[in-house]
ZAMARGU-4260 file (C-alpha; in steps of 0.2 Angstrom, whole numbers, plus 5000, padded with zeros to 4 digits):
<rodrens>
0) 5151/4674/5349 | 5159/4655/5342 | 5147/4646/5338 | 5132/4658/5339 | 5127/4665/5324
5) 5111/4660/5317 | 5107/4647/5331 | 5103/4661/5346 | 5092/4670/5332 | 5081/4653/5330
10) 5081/4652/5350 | 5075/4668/5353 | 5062/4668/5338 | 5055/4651/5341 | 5052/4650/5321
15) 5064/4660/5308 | 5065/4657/5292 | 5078/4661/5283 | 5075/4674/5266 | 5073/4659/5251
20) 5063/4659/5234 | 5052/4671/5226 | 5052/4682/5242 | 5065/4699/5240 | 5077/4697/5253
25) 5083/4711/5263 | 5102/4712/5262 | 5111/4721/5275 | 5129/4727/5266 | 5134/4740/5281
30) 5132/4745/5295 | 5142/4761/5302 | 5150/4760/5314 | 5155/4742/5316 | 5157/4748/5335
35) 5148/4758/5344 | 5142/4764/5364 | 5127/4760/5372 | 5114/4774/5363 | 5124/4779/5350
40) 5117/4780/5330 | 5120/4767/5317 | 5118/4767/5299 | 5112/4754/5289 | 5116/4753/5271
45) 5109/4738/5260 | 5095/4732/5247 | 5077/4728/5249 | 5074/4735/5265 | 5058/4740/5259
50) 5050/4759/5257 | 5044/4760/5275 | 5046/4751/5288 | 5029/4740/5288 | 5032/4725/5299
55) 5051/4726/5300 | 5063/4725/5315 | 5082/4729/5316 | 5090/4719/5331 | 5102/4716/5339
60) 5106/4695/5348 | 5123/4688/5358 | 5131/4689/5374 | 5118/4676/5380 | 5102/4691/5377
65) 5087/4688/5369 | 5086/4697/5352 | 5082/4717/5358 | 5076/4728/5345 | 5085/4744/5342
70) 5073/4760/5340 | 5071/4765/5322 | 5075/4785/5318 | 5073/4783/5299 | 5069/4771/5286
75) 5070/4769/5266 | 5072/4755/5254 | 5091/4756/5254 | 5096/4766/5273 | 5092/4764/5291
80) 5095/4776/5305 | 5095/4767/5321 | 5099/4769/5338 | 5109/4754/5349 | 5098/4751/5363
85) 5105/4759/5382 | 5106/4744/5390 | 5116/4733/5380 | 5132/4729/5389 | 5150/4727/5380
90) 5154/4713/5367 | 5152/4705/5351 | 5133/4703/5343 | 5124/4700/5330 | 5112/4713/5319
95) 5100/4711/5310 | 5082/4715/5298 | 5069/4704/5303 | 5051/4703/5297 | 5037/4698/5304
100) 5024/4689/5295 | 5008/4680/5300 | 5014/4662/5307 | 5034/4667/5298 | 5046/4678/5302
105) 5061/4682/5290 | 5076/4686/5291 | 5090/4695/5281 | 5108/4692/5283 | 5119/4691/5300
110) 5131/4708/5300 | 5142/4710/5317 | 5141/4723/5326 | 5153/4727/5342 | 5148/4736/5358
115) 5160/4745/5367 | 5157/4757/5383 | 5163/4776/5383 | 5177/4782/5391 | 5181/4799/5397
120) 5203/4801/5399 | 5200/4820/5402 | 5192/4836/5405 | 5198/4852/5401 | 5199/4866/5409
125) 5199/4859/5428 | 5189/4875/5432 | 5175/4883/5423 | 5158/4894/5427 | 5140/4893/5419
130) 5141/4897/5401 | 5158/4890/5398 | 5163/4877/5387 | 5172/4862/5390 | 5181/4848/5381
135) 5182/4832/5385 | 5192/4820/5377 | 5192/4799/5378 | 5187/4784/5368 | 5173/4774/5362
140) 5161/4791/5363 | 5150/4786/5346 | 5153/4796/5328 | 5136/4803/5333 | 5125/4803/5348
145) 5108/4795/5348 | 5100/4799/5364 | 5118/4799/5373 | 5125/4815/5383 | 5137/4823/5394
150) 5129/4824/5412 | 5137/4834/5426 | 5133/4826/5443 | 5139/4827/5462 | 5132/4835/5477
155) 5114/4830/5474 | 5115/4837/5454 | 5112/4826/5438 | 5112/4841/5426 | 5113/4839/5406
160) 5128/4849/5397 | 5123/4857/5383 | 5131/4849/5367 | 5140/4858/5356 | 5151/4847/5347
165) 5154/4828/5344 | 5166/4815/5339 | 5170/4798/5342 | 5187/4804/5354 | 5180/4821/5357
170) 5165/4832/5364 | 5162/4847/5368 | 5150/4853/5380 | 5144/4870/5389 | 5141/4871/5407
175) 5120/4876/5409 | 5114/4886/5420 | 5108/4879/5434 | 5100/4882/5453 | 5106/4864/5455
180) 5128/4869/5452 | 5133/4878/5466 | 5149/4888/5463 | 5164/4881/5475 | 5159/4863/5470
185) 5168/4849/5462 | 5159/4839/5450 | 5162/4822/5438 | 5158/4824/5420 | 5151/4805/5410
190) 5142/4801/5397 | 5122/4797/5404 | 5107/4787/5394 | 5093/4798/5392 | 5081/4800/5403
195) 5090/4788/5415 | 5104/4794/5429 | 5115/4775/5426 | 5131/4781/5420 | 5139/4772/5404
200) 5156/4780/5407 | 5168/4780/5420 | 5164/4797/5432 | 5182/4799/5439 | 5186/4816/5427
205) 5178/4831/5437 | 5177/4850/5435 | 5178/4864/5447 | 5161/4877/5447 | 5167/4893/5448
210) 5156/4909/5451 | 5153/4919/5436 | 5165/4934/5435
</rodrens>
């Protein structure tokens, strides 16, 4: 990121002007977590975000991107919920409250925000049936999940597990029920965008199908 703060905003903008004057600048003075997954929920805490949303953007810029916008879940004058977009790779960027105005776009301040990737360590138990739970343990998982998900794939299957729990080091899932899990079958656990079968985990933690007593 050396160097590109403000600069790769302009770029990408083609005209930004920074909040000045009589205009109520929007002032970002959190955003939790500082690092997150692909996916994964941010909240943004600050000042003159306005009472809805309007014209406003939240966005993310670095790593040599364009400025994406992250989808908006919620908004008021003083908090954002917002959700990092599924394509961002890992590294440091940039967020932040733009609005857009005829001819003008504004800008609040820069906060930084840290992309990292998931990473699933283990899965426990090594062999399990439909209905039963399992935890999977690792890193980088999110303190909450935006549209992120355990997906249970191999053999032709990209099945969603069905969330119970989550943590930033820890979920826990339940094995669906499914025509698409045969029992006898090995299968990889990882954590999947929605609506999309690109992994954002590692897939080398797998689980045994067994038949249902």
């Amino acid at each position: 990121m050396k160097g590109m703060r403000g600069p790769i905003l302009s770029s990408a903008l083609g005209l930004l002007i920074l909040a000045s004057g009589a205009w109520a600048a929007p002032r970002i003075t959190s955003s939790l977590p500082t690092s997150g997954p692909p996916g994964s929920c941010l909240t943004i805490s600050g000042s003159e975000f306005g009472a809805t949303q309007g014209t406003k953007t939240v966005a993310v810029a670095g790593m040599g991107r364009s400025i994406d916008s992250l989808r908006v879940r919620s908004w008021s004058d003083t908090k954002i919920e917002a959700e990092i977009p599924s394509d961002v790779e890992a590294g440091r960027y940039e967020l932040v409250l733009l609005e857009h105005r005829p001819r003008r776009t504004f800008a609040s301040n820069l906060v930084p925000l840290t992309i990292v990737m998931p990473r699933i360590t283990s899965v426990s138990p090594g062999t399990a049936a439909e209905g039963d739970t399992l935890w999977v343990k690792g890193a980088n998982f999110g303190d909450k999940a935006c549209t992120n998900h355990v997906a249970i794939g191999g053999h032709g299957a990209h099945v969603d597990a069905t969330p119970v729990s989550w943590s930033n080091i820890g979920i826990t899932v339940r094995i669906p029920r499914s025509d698409k899990l045969k029992p006898g079958n090995r299968y990889y656990l990882g954590i999947s965008a929605q609506g999309d079968a690109r992994w954002l985990s590692n897939i080398d933690q797998t689980v045994r199908l067994q038949a249902r007593p």
